[in-house]
N, C-alpha and C positions, 0 to 999 in steps of 0.2 A: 174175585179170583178168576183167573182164566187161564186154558190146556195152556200148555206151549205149543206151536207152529211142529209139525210133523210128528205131533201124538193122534190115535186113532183109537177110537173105542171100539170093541163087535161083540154082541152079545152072541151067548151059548147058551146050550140047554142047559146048563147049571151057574149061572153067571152071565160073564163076560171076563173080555182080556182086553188091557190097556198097554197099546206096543208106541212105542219111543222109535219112531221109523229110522231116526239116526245113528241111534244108539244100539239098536237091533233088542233092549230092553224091555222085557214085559214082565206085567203083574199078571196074573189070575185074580178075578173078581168075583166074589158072593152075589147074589141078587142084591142087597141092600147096597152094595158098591157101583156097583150097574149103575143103578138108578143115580146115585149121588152123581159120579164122573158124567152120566150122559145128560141131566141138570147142570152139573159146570160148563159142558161143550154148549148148553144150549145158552148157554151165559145168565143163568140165572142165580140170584145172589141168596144167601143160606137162608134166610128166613123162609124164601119160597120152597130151597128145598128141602128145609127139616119138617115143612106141611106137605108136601109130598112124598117124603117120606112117611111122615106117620099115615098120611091116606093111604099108603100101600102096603104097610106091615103095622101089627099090633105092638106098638110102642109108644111110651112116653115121653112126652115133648124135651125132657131133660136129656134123655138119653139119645131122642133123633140129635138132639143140637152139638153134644157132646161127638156122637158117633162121624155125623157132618166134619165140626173143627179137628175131630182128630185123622182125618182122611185129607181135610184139606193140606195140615202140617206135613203129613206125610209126602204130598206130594208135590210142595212146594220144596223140601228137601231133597226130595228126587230130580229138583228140577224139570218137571213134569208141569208144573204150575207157576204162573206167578201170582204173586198177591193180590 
């Protein structure tokens, strides 16, 4: 999976925000989102980042992978991503 061309991530002190520079469309992100989108940008592929994810918050590898694919869906419906 990979952003689409003129998406931007910026993280914040409570998160980050994912803006759709075309679309003028953005999300608010959790820390745990953060992290997953700024692993997509960096093009790395889910397995790396449901271990980076659990290395950075106390969770189960079930539920990093789940949490991963359901963000990823999300935001290839948004067209935000492609597959």
């Amino acid at each position: 999976m990979k952003l689409r061309d003129g998406i931007s991530v910026t993280a914040t002190d409570f998160g980050g925000v994912l803006l759709d520079q075309r679309s003028g469309t953005y999300w608010q992100l959790n820390e745990s989102g953060t992290l997953v989108v700024g692993a997509l940008a960096e093009g790395l592929a889910a397995p790396e980042i449901v271990d980076r994810l659990m290395a950075a918050f106390d969770v189960e590898r079930d539920r990093a992978e789940a949490d991963v694919a359901g963000l990823a869906r999300q935001l290839v419906d948004a067209k935000m991503a492609t597959p």
